[in-house]
BALOBA-1460 file (C-alpha; in Angstrom, 3 decimals):
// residues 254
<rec num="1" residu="x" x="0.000" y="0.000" z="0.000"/>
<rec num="2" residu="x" x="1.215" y="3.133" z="-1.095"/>
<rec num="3" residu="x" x="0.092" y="6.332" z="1.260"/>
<rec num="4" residu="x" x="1.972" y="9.906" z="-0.247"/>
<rec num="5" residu="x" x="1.584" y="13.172" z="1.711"/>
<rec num="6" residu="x" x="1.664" y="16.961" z="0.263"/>
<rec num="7" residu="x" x="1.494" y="20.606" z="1.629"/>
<rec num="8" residu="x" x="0.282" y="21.587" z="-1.838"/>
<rec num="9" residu="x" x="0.382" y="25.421" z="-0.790"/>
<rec num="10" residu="x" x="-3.088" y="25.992" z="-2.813"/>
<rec num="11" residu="x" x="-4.823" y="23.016" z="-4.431"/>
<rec num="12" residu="x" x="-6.251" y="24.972" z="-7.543"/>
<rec num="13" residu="x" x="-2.769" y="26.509" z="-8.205"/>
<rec num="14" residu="x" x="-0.736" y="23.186" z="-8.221"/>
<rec num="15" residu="x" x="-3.824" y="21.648" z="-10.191"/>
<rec num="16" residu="x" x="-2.534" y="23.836" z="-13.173"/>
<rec num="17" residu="x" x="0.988" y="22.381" z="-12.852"/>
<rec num="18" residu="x" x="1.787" y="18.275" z="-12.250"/>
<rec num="19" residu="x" x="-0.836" y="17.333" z="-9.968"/>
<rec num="20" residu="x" x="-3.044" y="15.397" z="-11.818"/>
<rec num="21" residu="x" x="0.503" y="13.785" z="-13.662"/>
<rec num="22" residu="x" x="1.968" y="12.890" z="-10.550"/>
<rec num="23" residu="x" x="-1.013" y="11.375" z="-8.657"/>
<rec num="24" residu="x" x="-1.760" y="9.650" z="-11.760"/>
<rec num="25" residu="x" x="2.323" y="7.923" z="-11.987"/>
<rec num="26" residu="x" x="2.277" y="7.484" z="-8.517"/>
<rec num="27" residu="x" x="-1.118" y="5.808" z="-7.867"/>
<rec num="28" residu="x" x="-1.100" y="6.036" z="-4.375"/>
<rec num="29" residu="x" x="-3.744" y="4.136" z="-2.208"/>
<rec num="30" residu="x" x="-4.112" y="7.399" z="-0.106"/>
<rec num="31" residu="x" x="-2.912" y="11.041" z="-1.053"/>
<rec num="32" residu="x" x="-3.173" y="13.080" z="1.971"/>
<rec num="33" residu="x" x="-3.196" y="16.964" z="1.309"/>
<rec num="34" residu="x" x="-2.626" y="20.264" z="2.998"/>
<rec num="35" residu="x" x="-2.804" y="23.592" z="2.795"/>
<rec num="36" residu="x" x="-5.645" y="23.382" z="0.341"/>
<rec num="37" residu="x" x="-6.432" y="26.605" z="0.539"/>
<rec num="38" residu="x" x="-10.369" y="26.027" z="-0.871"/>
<rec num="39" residu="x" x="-13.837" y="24.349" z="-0.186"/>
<rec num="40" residu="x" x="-14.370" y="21.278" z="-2.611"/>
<rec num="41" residu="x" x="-17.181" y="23.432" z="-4.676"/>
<rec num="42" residu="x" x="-14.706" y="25.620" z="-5.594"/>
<rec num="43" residu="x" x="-12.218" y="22.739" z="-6.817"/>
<rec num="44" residu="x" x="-12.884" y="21.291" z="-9.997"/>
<rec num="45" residu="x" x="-11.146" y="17.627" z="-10.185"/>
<rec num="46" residu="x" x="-10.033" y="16.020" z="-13.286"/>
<rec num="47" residu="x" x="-12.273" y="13.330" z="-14.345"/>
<rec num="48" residu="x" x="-8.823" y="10.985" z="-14.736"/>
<rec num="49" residu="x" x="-9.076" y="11.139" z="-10.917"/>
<rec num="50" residu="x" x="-12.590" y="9.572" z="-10.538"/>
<rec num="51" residu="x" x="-11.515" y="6.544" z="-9.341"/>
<rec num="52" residu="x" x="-10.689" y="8.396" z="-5.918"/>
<rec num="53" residu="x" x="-13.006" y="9.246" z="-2.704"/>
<rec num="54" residu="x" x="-11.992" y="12.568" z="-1.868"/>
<rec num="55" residu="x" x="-12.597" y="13.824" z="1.775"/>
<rec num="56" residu="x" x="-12.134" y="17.979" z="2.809"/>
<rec num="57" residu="x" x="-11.815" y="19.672" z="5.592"/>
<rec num="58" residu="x" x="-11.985" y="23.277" z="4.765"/>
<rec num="59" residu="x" x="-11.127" y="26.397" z="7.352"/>
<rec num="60" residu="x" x="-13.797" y="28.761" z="7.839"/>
<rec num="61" residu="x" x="-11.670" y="31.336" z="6.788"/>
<rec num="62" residu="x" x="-11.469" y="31.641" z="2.908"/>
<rec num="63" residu="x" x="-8.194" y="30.806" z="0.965"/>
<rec num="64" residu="x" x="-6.722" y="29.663" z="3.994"/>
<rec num="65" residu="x" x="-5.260" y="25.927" z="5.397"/>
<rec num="66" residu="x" x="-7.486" y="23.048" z="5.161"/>
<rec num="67" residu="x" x="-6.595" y="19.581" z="4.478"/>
<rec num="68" residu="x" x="-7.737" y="16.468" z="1.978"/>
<rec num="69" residu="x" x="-7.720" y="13.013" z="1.969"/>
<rec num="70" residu="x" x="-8.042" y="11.373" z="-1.669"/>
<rec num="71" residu="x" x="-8.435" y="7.146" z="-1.023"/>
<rec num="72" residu="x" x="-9.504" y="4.410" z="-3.078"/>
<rec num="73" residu="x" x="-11.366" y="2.528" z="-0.621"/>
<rec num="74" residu="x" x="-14.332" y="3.672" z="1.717"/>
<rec num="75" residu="x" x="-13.311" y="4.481" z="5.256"/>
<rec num="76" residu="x" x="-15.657" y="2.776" z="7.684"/>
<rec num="77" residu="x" x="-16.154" y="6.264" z="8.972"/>
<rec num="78" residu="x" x="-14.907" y="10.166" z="7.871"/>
<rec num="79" residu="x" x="-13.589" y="12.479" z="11.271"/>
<rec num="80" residu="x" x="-13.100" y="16.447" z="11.060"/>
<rec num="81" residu="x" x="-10.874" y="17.677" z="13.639"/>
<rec num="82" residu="x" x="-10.327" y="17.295" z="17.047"/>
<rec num="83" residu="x" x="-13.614" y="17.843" z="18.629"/>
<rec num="84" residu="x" x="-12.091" y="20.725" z="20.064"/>
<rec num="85" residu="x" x="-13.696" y="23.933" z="19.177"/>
<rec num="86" residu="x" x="-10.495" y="26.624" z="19.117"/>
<rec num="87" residu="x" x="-8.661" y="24.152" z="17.112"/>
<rec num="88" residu="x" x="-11.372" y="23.183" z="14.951"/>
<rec num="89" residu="x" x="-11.724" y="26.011" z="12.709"/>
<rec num="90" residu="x" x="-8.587" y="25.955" z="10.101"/>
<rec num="91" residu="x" x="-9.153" y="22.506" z="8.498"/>
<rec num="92" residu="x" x="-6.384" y="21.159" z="10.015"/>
<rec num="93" residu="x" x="-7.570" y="17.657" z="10.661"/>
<rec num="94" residu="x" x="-8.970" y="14.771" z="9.453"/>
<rec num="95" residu="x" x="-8.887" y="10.889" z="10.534"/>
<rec num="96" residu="x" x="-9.878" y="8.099" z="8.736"/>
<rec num="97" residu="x" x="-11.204" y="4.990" z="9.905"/>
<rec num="98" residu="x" x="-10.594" y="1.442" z="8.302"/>
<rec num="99" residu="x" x="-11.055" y="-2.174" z="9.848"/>
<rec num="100" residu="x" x="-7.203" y="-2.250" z="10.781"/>
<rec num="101" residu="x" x="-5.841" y="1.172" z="11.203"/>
<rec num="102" residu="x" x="-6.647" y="5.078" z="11.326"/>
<rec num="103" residu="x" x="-5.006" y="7.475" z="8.438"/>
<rec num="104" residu="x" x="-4.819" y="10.861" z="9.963"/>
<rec num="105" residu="x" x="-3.317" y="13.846" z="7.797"/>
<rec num="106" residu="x" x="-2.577" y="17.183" z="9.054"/>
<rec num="107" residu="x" x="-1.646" y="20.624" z="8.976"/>
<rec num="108" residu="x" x="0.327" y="22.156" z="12.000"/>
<rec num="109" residu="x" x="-0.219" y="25.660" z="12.857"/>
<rec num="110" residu="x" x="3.080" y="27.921" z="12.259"/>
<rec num="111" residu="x" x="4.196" y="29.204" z="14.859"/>
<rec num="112" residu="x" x="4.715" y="32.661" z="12.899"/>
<rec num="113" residu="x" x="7.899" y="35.169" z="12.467"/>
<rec num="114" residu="x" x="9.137" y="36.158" z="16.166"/>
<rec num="115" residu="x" x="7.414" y="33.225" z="17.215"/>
<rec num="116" residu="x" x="3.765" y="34.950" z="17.937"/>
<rec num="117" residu="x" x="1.586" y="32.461" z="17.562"/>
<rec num="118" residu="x" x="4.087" y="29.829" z="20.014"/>
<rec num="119" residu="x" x="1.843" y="29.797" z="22.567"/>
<rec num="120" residu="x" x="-1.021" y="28.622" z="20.860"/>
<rec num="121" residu="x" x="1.075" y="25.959" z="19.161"/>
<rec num="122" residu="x" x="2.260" y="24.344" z="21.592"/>
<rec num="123" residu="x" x="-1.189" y="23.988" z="23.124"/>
<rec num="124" residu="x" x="-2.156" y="22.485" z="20.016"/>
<rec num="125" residu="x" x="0.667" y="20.166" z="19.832"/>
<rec num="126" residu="x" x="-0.595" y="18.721" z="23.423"/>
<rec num="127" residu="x" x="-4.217" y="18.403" z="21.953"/>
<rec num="128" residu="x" x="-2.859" y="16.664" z="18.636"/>
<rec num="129" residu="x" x="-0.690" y="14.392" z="20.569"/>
<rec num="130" residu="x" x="-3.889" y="13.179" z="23.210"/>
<rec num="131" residu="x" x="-6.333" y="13.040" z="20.020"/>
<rec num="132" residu="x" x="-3.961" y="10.345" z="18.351"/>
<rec num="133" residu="x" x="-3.469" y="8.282" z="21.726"/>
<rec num="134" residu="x" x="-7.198" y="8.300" z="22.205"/>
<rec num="135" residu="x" x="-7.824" y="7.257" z="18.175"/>
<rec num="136" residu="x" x="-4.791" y="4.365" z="19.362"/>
<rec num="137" residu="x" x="-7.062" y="3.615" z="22.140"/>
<rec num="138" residu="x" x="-9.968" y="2.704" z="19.959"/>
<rec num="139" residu="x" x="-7.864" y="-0.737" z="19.355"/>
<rec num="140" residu="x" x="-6.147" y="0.489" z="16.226"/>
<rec num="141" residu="x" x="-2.914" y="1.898" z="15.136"/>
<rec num="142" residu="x" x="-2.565" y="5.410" z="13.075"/>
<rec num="143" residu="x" x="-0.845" y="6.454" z="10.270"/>
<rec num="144" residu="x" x="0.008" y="10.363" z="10.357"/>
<rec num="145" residu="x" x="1.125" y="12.338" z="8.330"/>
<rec num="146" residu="x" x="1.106" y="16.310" z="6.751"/>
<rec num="147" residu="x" x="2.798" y="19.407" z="7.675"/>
<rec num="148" residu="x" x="4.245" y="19.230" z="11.164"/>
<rec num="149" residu="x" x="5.987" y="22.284" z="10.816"/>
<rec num="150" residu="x" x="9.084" y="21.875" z="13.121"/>
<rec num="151" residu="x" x="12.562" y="20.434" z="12.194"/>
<rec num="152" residu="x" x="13.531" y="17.549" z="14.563"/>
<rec num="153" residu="x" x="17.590" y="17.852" z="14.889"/>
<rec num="154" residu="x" x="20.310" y="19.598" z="13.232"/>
<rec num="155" residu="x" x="20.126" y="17.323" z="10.334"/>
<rec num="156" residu="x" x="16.876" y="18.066" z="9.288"/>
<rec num="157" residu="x" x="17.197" y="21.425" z="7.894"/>
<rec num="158" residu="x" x="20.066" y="23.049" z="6.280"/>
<rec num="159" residu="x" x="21.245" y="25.753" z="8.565"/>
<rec num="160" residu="x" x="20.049" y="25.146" z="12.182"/>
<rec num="161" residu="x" x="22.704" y="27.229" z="13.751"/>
<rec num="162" residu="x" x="21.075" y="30.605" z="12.336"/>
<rec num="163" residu="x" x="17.386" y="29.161" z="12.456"/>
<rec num="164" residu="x" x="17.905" y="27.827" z="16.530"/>
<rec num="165" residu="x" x="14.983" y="30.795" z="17.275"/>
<rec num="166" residu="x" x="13.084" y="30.683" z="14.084"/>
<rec num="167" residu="x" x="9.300" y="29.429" z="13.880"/>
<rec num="168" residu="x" x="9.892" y="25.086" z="13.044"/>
<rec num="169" residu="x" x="13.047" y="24.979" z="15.026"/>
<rec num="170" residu="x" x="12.648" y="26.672" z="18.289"/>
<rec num="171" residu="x" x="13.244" y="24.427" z="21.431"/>
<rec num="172" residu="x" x="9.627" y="24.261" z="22.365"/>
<rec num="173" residu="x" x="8.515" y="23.224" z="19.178"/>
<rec num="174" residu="x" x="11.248" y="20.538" z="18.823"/>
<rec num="175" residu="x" x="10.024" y="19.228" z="22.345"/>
<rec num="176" residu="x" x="6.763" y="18.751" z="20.775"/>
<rec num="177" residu="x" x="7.571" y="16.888" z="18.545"/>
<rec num="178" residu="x" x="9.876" y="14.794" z="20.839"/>
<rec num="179" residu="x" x="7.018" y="14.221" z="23.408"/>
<rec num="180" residu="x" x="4.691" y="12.703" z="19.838"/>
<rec num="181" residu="x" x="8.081" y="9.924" z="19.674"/>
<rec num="182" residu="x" x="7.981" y="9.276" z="23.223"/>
<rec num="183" residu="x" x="4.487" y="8.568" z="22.792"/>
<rec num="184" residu="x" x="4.769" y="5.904" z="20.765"/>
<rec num="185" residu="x" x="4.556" y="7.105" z="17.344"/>
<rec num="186" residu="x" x="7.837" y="6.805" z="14.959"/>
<rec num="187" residu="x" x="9.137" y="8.580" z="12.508"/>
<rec num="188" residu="x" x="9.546" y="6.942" z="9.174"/>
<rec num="189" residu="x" x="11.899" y="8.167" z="7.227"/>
<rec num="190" residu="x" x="14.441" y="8.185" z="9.896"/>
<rec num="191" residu="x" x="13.828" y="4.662" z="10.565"/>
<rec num="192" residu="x" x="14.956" y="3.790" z="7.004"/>
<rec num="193" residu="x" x="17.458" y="6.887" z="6.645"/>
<rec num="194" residu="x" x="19.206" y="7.742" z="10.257"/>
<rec num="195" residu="x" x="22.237" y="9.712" z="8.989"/>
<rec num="196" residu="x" x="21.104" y="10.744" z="5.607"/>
<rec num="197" residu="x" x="21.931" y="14.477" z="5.470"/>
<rec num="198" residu="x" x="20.209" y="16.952" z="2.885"/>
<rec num="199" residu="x" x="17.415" y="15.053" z="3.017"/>
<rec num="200" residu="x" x="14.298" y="18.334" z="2.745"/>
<rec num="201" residu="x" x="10.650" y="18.353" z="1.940"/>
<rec num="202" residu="x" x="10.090" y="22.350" z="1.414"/>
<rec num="203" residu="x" x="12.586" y="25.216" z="0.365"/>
<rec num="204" residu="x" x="11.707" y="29.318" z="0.889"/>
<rec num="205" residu="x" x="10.732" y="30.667" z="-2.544"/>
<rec num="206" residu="x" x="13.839" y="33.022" z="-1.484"/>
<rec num="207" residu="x" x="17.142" y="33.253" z="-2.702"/>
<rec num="208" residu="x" x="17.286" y="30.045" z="-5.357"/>
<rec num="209" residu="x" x="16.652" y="27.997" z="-1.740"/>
<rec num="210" residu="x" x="15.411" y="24.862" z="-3.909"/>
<rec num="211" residu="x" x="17.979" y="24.925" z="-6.299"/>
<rec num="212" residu="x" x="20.926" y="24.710" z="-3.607"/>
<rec num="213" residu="x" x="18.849" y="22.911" z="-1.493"/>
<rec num="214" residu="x" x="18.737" y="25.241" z="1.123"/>
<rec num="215" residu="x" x="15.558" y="23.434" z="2.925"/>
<rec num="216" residu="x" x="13.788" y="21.588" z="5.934"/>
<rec num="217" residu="x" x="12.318" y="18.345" z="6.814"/>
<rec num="218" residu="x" x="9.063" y="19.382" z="8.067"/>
<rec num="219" residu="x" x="6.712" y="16.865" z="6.221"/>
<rec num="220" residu="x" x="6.843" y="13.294" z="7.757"/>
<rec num="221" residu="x" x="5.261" y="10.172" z="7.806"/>
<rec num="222" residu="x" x="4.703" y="8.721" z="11.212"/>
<rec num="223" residu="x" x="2.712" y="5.339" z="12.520"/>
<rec num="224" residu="x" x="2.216" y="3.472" z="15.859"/>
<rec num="225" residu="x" x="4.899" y="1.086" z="16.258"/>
<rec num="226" residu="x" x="3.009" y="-2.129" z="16.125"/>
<rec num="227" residu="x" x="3.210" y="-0.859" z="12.513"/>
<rec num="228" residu="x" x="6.590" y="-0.457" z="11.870"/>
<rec num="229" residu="x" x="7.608" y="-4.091" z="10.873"/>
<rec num="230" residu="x" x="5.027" y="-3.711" z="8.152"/>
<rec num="231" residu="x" x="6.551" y="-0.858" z="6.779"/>
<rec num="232" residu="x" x="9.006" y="-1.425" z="3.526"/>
<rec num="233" residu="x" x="10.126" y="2.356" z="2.932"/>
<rec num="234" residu="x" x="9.731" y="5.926" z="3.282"/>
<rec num="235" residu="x" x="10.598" y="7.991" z="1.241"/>
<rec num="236" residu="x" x="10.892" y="11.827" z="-0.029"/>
<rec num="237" residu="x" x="9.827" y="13.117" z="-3.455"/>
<rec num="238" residu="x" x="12.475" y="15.919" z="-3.554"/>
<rec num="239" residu="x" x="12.292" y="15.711" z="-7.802"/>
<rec num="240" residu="x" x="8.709" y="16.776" z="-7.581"/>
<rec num="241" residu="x" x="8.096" y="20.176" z="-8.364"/>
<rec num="242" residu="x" x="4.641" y="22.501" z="-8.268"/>
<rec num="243" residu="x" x="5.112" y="23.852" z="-4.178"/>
<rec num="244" residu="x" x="7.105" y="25.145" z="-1.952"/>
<rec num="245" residu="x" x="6.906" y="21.951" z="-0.299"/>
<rec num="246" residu="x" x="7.778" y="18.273" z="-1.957"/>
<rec num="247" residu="x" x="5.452" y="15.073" z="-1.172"/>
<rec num="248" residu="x" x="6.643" y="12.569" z="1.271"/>
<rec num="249" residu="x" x="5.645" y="8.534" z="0.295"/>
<rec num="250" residu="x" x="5.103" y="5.952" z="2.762"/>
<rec num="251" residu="x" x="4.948" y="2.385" z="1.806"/>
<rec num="252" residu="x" x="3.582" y="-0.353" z="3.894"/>
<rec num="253" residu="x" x="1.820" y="-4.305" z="3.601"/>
<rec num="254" residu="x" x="-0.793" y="-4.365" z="5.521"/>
């Protein structure tokens, strides 16, 4: 089974480059989206893409966040959000539910230049990380995956020393993300790559970032770990053009 992840920074504007290309060469089972940036009656899917369910989560503010899950198969049921009204209203979530496992995909709130918004993401990073141990507790492991928006350790972005106190790398956002591995939940591409270096899922728009590969790993795959010895790789589309960001692939047999 082939799950991919992208932070398509605007849904109809990467529909006018390789989307419909690359979803059709990859064929993934699932094709988790964020940053949508629109409601699904404003999106107007190719009909070469029929073949897929496709579930939205929209924020009530327009041209903003909001996440999608494209699937071949029917979820034995569809979950928007967190049940938690503040964090409820960007489109940030959505889980769902099969016979053997939970696919959750989202979006992680920046934390914003001068870190502004730091306090409210690290509440939500608390709220994110119960909501997944309570879907566990249902009897079933999760797949997540999206936008986390933090860098883990020095080797996942380029220049850490400058960035230490930058939104995606500040200590309290690293924590977070630290506290979601001592939960339980693992991080797949490091499983398969430990010490791979240079290995980035988005690039500022800035200074020919891309193109020197001036980037971060902030896009991950990461499962329950009665999961992992099902996985059989994890990788990062880094060739893939059309956002800021690059997809990130999971395979697993399940």
């Amino acid at each position: 089974m082939k799950l991919i992840s992208w932070n398509v920074n605007g849904l109809r504007a990467v529909l006018k480059k390789n989307f419909t290309e690359f979803v059709l060469e990859h064929d993934p089972d699932f094709l988790c989206l964020q940053e949508t940036k629109a409601r699904p009656e404003q999106v107007e899917l190719p009909l070469d893409l029929g073949h897929y369910r496709v579930y939205w989560n929209s924020a009530e503010k327009a041209g903003y966040s909001g996440t999608a899950i494209f699937t071949k198969t029917k979820p034995l049921s569809e979950r928007y959000g967190m049940g938690i009204e503040e964090h409820d209203k960007e489109g940030r979530v959505i889980a769902l539910e099969y016979e053997n496992y939970f696919v959750v995909t989202v979006y992680t709130p920046n934390s914003k230049n001068e870190l502004l918004r730091l306090p409210y993401r690290m509440e939500w990073d608390i709220a994110f990380r119960e909501y997944l141990k309570a879907l566990e507790a249902e009897g079933k492991p999760v797949m997540i995956c999206g936008d986390l928006n933090v860098a883990h350790e020095d080797i996942d972005l380029a220049r850490p020393k400058t960035n230490h106190f930058s939104a995606g790398f500040s200590d309290q956002e690293r924590d977070g993300l630290r506290d979601l591995f001592k939960a339980g939940f693992v991080d797949t591409f490091r499983h398969f790559h430990p010490e791979t270096e240079g290995a980035y899922s988005w690039w500022s728009y800035r200074a020919g970032a891309r193109g020197n590969n001036v980037g971060w790993r902030i896009d991950y795959w990461c499962v329950s770990p009665e999961l992992v010895p099902k996985m059989t790789s994890a990788v990062i589309n880094a060739d893939v053009l059309g956002s800021d960001h690059c997809p990130v692939t999971l395979e697993i047999d399940l």
